[in-house]
C-alpha positions as semicolon CSV with decimal commas, in nm:
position;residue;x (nm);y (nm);z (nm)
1;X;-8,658;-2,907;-3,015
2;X;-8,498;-3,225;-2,872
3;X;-8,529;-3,295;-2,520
4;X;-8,303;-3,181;-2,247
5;X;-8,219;-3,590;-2,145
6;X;-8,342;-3,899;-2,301
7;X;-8,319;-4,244;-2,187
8;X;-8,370;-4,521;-2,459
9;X;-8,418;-4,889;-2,416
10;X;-8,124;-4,886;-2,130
11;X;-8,076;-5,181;-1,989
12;X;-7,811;-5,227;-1,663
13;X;-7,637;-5,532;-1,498
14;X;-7,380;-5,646;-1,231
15;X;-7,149;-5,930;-1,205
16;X;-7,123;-6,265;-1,483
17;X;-7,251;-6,582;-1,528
18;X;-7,454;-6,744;-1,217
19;X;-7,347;-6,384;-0,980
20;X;-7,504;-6,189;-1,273
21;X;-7,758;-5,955;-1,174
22;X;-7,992;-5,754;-1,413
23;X;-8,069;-5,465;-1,217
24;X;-8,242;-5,262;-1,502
25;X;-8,412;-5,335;-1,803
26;X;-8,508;-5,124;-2,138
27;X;-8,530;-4,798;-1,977
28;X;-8,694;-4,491;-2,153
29;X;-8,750;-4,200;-2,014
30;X;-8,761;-3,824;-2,148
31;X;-8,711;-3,499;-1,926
32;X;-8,785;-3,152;-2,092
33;X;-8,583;-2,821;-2,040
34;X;-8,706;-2,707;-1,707
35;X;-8,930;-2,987;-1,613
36;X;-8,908;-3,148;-1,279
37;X;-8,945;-3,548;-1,248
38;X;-8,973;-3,764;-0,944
39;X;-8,893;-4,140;-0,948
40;X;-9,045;-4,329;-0,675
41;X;-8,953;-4,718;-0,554
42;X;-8,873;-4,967;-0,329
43;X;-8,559;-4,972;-0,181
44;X;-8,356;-5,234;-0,384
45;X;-8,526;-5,140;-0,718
46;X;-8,227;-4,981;-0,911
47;X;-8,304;-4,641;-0,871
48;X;-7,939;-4,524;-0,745
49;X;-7,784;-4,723;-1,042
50;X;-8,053;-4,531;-1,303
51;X;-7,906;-4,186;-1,180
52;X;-7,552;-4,253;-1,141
53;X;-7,557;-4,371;-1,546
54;X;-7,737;-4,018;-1,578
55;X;-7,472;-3,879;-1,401
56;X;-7,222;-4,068;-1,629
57;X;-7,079;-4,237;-1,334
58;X;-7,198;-4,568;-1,482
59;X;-7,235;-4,684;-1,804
60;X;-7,535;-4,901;-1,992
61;X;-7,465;-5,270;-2,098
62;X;-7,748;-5,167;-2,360
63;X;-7,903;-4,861;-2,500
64;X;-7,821;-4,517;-2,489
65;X;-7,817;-4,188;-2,262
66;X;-7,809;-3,897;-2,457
67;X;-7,809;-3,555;-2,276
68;X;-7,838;-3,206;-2,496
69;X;-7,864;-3,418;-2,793
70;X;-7,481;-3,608;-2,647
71;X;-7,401;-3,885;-2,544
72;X;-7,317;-3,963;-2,214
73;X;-6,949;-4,052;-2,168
74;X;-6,874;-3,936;-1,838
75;X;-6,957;-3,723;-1,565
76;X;-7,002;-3,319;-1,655
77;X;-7,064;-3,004;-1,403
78;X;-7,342;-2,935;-1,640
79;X;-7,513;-3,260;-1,447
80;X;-7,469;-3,209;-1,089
81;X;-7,595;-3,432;-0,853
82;X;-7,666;-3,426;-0,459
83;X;-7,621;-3,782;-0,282
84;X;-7,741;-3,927;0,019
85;X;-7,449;-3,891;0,179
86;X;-7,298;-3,520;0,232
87;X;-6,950;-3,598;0,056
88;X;-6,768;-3,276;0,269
89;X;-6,417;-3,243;0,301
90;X;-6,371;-3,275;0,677
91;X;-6,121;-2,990;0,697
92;X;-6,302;-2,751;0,483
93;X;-6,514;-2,527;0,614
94;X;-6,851;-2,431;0,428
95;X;-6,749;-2,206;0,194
96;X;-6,414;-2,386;0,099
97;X;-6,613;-2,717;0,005
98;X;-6,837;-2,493;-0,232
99;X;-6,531;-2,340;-0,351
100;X;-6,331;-2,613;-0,476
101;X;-6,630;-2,683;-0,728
102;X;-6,658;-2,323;-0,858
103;X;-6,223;-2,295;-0,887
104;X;-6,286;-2,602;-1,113
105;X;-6,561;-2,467;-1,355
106;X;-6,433;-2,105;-1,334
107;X;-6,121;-2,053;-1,339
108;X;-6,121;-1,716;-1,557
109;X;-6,345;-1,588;-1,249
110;X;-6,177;-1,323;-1,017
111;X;-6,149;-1,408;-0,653
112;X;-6,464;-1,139;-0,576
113;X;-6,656;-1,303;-0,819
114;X;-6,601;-1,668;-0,688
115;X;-6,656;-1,501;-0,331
116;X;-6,991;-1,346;-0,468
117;X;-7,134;-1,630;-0,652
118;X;-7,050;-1,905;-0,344
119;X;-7,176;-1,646;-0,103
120;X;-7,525;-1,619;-0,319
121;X;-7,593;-1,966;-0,292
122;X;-7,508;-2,030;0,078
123;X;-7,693;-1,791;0,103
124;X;-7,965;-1,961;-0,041
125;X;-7,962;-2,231;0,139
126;X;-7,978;-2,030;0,446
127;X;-7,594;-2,101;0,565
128;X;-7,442;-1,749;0,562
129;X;-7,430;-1,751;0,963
130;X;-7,203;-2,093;0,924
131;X;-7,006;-2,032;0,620
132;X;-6,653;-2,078;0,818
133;X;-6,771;-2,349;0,981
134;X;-6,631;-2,699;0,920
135;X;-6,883;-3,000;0,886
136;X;-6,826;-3,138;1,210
137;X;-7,042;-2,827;1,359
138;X;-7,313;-2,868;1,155
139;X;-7,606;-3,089;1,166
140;X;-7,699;-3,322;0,942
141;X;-7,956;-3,097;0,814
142;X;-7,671;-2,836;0,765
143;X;-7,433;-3,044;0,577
144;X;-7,682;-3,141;0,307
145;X;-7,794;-2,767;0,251
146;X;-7,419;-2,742;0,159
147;X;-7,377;-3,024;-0,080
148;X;-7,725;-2,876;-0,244
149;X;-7,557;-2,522;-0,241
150;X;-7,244;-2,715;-0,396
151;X;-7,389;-2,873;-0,683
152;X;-7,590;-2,548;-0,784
153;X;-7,314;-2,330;-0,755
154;X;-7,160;-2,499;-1,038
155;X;-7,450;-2,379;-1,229
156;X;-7,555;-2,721;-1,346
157;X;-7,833;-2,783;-1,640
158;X;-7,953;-3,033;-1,470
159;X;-7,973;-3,131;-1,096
160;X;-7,999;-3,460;-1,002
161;X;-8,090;-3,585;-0,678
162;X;-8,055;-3,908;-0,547
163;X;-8,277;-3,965;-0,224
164;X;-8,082;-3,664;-0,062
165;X;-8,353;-3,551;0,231
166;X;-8,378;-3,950;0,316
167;X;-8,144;-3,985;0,612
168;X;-8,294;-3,624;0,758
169;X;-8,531;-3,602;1,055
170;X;-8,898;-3,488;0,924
171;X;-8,901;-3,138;1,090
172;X;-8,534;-3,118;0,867
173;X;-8,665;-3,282;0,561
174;X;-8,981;-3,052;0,508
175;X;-8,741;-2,760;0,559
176;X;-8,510;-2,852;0,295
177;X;-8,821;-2,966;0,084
178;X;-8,966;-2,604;0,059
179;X;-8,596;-2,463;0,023
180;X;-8,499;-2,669;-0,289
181;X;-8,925;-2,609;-0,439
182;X;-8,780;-2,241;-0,354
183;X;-8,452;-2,254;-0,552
184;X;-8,628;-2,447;-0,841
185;X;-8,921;-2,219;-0,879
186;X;-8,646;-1,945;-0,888
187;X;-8,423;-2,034;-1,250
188;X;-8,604;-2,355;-1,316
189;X;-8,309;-2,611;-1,347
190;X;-8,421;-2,907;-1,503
191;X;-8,434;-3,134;-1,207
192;X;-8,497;-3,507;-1,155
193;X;-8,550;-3,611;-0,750
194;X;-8,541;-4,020;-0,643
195;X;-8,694;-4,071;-0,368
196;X;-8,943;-4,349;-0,220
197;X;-9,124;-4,080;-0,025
198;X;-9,469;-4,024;-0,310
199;X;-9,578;-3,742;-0,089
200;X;-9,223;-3,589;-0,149
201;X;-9,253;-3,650;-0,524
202;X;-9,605;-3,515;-0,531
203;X;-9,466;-3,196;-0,347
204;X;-9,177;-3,129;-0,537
205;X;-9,215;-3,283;-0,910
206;X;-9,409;-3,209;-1,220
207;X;-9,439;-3,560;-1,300
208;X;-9,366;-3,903;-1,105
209;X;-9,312;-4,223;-1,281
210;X;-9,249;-4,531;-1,101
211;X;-8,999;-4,719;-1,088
212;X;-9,143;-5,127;-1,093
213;X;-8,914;-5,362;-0,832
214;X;-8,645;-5,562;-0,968
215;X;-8,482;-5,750;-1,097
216;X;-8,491;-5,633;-1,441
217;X;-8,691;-5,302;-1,307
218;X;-8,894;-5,110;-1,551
219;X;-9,020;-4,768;-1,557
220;X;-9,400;-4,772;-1,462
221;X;-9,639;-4,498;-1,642
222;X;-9,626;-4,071;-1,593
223;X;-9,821;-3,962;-1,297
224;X;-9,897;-3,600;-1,408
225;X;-9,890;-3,363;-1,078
226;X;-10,082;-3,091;-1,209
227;X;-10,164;-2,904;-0,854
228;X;-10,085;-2,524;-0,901
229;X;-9,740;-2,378;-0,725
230;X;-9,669;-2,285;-0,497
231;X;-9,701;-2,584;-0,315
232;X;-9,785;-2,611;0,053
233;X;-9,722;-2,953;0,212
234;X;-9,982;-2,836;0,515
235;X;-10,241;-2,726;0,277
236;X;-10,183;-3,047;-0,017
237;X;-10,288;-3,302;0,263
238;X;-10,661;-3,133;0,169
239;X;-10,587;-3,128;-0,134
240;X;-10,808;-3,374;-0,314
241;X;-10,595;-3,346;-0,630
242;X;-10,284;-3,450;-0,411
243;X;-10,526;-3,762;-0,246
244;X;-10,615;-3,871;-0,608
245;X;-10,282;-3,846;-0,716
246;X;-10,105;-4,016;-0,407
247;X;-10,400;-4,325;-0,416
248;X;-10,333;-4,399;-0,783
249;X;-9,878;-4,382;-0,741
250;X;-9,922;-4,606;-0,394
251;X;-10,211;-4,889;-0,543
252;X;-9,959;-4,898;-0,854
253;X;-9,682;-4,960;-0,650
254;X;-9,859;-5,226;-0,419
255;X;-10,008;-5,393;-0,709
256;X;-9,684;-5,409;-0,940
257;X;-9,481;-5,551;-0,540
258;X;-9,805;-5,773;-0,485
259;X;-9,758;-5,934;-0,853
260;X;-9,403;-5,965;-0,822
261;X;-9,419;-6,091;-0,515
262;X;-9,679;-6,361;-0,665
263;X;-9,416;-6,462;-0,920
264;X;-9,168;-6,529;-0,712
265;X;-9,356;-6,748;-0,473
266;X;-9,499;-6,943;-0,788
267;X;-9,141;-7,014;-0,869
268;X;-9,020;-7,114;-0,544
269;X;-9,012;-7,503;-0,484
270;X;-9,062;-7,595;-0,135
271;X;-8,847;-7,909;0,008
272;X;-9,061;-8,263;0,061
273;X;-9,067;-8,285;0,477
274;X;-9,267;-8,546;0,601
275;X;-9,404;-8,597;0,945
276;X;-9,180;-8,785;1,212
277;X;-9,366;-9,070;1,329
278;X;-9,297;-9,219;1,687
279;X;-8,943;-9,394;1,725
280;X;-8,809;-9,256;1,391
281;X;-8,523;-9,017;1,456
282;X;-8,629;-8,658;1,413
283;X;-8,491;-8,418;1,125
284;X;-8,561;-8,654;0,900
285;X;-8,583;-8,492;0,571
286;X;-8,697;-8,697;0,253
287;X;-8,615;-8,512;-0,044
């Protein structure tokens, strides 16, 4: 049985010539039917760039996406995807922002039906109180429980996640945490989570890989999370599964930055200054 999305030797870049930056290189990654994956990095490594060609909202200079055995040519409900950012219509109220999604992929539906199935997942995201509300009465915290609810009422195969809990307070973002670990351990969507939070990946995910800095960023090796769910983020921090885990992602990611970080500085030529003697003009600079 193939895998539910696979990733090979994908490489990505921006711009031409001397502006040309290679953002990611020779990608491979595989993510089975209801497995959930985390991808952890530094800011800056290419991780929004590696979903949104998942997502089909960006395409490879090299390699291939293939998703159900297809490949990927475009964006598709049965990839849904939560950003950062909330992405509400401003003049839509809750359940009218879920409901332009579910018109769109169900258009045979009756009008109960649609009513039912948005109301279920509001409801699961613990909105039903503010489902005619409009987003500027909701908090932050609100408005993302609504683009969640959004993407999984179009009953995607796969939900993709790009850093969506990272602009949240904490108090918010462990909330929403233990909500989405609720929704996944309920139907077990395939789901893949960026984030640069490891304790988030080690909370949510089956498996966390790495994502090595850029330019050029690589995938690092699997980091199998093999703690037994539920999952309690009070509880995991005495865990010693969860420390072992957590040391070995973090000194891989400070070692792989701390390398990189060597390289550059090897390559970087410093000018010639010499000292200004008395009587010589100052900011003298012999190159």
């Amino acid at each position: 049985m193939a895998a539910l999305l696979e990733l090979k030797n994908v490489s990505k870049s921006f711009g031409e010539g001397k502006l040309r930056t290679d953002v990611l290189n020779n990608i491979n990654l595989t993510v089975e039917q209801g497995e959930f994956v985390a991808i952890v990095g530094f800011t800056g490594s290419g991780k929004t760039t590696l979903i949104k060609m998942i997502a089909g909202l960006l395409f490879p200079d090299e390699g291939e996406i293939l998703f159900e055995g297809q490949q990927v040519e475009g964006p598709a409900h049965e990839r849904g995807i939560v950003f950062q950012n909330y992405s509400l219509l401003p003049w839509l109220t809750v359940s009218q922002n879920i409901e332009l999604g579910v018109n769109e992929i169900f258009p045979q539906w009756s009008r109960k039906q649609r009513k039912d199935h948005i109301n279920k997942y509001v409801g699961m995201v613990n909105l039903l109180p503010a489902i005619n509300k409009r987003p500027a009465e909701l908090s932050g915290g609100m408005r993302q429980r609504v683009a969640v609810a959004r993407t999984l009422a179009m009953n995607p195969h796969m939900l993709l996640m790009d850093e969506p809990l990272s602009a949240l307070d904490a108090l918010t973002r462990g909330t929403l945490q233990q909500e989405i670990i609720n929704i996944w351990n309920n139907d077990k969507t395939t789901a893949l989570l960026i984030t640069n939070d490891v304790d988030e990946g080690i909370l949510m995910a089956d498996r966390i890989i790495p994502l090595n800095p850029g330019p050029n960023a690589s995938l690092g090796p699997d980091f199998k999370v093999n703690i037994e769910r539920p999952r309690n983020k009070i509880e995991l921090n005495n865990n010693e599964d969860f420390k072992k885990i957590r040391t070995r992602v973090i000194e891989y990611l400070m070692d792989i930055g701390e390398q990189r970080k060597a390289k550059k500085e090897s390559n970087y030529i410093l000018p010639d200054l010499q000292p200004v003697l008395p009587g010589e003009k100052r900011n003298r600079l012999i190159a």
